[in-house]
KEVEXLUM-585004 format. One line per field, with one value per residue: x, y, z of N, C-alpha, C, O, CB in turn; residue in one letter. Coordinates in steps of 0.02 Angstrom, whole numbers. Glycine has a CB too. Layout:
BEGIN
neast = [X;...]
nnorth = [Y;...]
nup = [Z;...]
caeast = [X;...]
canorth = [Y;...]
caup = [Z;...]
ceast = [X;...]
cnorth = [Y;...]
cup = [Z;...]
oeast = [X;...]
onorth = [Y;...]
oup = [Z;...]
cbeast = [X;...]
cbnorth = [Y;...]
cbup = [Z;...]
tivex = [A;...]
***
This chain:
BEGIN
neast = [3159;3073;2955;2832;2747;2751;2587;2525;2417;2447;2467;2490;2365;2318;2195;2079;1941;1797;1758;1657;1505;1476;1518;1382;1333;1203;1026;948;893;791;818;916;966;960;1055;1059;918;829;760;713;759;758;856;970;1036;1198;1243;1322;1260;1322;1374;1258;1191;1067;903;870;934;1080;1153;1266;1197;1161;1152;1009;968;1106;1103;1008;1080;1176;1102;1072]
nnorth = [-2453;-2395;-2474;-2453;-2412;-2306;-2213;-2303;-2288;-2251;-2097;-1925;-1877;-1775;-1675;-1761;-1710;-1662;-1538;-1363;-1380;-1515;-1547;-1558;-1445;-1322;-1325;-1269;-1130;-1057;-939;-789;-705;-592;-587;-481;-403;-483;-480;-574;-618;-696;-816;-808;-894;-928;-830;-774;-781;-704;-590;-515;-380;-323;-250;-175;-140;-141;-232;-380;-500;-677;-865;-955;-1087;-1101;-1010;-1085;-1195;-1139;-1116;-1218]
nup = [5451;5326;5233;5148;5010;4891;4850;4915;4999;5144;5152;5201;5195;5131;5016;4913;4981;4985;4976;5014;5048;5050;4915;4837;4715;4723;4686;4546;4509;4636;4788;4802;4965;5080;5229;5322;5323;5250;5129;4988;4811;4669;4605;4489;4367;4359;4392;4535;4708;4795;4730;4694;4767;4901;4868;4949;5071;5016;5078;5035;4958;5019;4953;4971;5001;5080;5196;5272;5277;5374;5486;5537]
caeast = [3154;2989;2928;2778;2772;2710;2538;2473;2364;2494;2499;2454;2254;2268;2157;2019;1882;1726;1751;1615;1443;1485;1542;1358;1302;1140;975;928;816;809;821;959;927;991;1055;1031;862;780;743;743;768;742;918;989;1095;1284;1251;1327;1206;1371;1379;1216;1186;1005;881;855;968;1138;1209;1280;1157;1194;1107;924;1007;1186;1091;972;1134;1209;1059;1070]
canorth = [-2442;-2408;-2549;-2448;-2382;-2225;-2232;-2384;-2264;-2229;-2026;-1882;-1870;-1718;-1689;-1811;-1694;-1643;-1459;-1339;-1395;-1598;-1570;-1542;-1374;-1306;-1344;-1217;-1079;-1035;-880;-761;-701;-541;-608;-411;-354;-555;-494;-616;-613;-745;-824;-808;-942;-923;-767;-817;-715;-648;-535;-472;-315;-320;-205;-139;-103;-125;-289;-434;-577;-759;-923;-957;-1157;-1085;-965;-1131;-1251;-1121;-1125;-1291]
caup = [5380;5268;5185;5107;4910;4850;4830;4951;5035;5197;5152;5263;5224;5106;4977;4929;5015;4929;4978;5021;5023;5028;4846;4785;4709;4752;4624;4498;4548;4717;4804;4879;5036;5120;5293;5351;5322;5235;5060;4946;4771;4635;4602;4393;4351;4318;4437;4601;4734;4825;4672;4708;4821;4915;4819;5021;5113;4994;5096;4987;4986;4996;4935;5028;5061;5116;5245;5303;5314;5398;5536;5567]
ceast = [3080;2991;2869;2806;2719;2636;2471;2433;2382;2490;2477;2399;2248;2231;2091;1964;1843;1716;1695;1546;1429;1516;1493;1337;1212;1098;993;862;833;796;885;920;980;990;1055;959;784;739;758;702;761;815;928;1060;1148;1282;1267;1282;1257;1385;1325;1196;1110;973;868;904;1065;1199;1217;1220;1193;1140;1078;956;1061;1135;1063;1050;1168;1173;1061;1112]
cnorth = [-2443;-2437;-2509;-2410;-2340;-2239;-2272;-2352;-2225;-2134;-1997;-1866;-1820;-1741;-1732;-1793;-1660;-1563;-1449;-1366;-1465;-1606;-1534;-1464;-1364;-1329;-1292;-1202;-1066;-969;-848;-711;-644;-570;-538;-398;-427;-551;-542;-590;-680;-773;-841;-854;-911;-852;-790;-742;-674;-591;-489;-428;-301;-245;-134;-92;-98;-199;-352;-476;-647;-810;-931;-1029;-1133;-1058;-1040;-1180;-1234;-1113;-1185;-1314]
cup = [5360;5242;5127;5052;4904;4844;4858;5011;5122;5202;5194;5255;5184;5029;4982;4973;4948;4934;5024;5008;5000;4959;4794;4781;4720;4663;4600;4510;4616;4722;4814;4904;5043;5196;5346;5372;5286;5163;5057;4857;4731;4595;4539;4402;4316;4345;4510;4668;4774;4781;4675;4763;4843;4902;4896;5041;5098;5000;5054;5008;4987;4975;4996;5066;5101;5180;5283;5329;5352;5497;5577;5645]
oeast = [3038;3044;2864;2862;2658;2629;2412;2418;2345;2509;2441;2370;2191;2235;2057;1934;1856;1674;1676;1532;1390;1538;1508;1325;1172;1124;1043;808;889;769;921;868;1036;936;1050;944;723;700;799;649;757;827;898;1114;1147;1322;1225;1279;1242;1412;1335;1183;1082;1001;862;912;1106;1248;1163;1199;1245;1081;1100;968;1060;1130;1101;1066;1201;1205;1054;1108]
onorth = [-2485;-2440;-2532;-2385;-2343;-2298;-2276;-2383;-2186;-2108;-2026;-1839;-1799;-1794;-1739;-1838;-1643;-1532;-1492;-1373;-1482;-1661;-1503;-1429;-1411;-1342;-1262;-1231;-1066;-937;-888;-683;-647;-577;-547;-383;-423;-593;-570;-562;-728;-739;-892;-848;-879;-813;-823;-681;-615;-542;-429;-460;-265;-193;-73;-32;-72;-218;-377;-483;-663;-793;-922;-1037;-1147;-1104;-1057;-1194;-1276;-1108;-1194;-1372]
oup = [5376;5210;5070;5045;4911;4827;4843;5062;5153;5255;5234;5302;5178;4997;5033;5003;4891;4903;5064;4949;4955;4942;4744;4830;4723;4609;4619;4516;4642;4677;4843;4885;5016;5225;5407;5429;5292;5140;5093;4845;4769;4545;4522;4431;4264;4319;4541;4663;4789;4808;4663;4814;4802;4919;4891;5032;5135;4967;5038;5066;4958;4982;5053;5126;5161;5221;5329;5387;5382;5549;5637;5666]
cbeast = [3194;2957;2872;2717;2767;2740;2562;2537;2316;2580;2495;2479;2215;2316;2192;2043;1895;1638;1735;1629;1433;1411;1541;1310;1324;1137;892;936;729;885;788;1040;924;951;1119;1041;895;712;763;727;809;681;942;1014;1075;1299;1182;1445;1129;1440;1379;1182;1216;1000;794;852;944;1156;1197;1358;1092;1237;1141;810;1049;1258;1037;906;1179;1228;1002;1105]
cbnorth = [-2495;-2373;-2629;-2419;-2451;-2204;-2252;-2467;-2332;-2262;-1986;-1823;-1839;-1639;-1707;-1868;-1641;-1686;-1421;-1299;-1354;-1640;-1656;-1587;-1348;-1205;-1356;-1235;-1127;-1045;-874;-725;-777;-468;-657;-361;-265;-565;-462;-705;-581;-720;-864;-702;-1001;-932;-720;-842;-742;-677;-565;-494;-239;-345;-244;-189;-138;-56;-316;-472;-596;-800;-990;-977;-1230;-1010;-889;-1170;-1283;-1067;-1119;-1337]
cbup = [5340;5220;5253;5139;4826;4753;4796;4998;5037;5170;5101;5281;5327;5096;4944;4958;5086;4957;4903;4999;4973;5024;4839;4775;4628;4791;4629;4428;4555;4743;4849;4872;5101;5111;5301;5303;5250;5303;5011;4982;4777;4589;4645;4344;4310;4211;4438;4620;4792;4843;4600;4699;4785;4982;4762;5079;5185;5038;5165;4993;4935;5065;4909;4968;5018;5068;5227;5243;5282;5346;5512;5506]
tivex = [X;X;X;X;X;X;X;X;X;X;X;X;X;X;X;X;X;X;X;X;X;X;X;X;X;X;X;X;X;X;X;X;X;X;X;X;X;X;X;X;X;X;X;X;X;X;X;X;X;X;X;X;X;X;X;X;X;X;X;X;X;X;X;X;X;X;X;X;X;X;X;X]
***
């Protein structure tokens, strides 16, 4: 028989993660980065840089940290 009660911490583990990126979001300012061709661009807030299309060669960019954490 179970003895334990809803709640007392027993469950299967989901949830309770911090997501993507430990949780925190990147500063303000920055760059994105073309991981194609290494433009970079000067990053506009409340513009996410996957939205932006490198002025080069056309390929999406991503955030200048994302590309570095992604080096690591």
């Amino acid at each position: 028989m179970n003895s334990r009660v809803p709640g007392s911490g027993y469950g299967q583990g989901r949830g309770g993660g911090r997501g993507r990126n430990s949780g925190g979001g990147y500063s303000l300012g920055g760059f994105c980065v073309c991981a194609k061709c290494g433009t970079r661009t000067p990053h506009q807030q409340g513009v996410p840089c996957t939205g932006v299309h490198c002025p080069n060669c056309g390929n999406v960019m991503i955030r200048e940290e994302l590309l570095r954490d992604r080096a690591k």
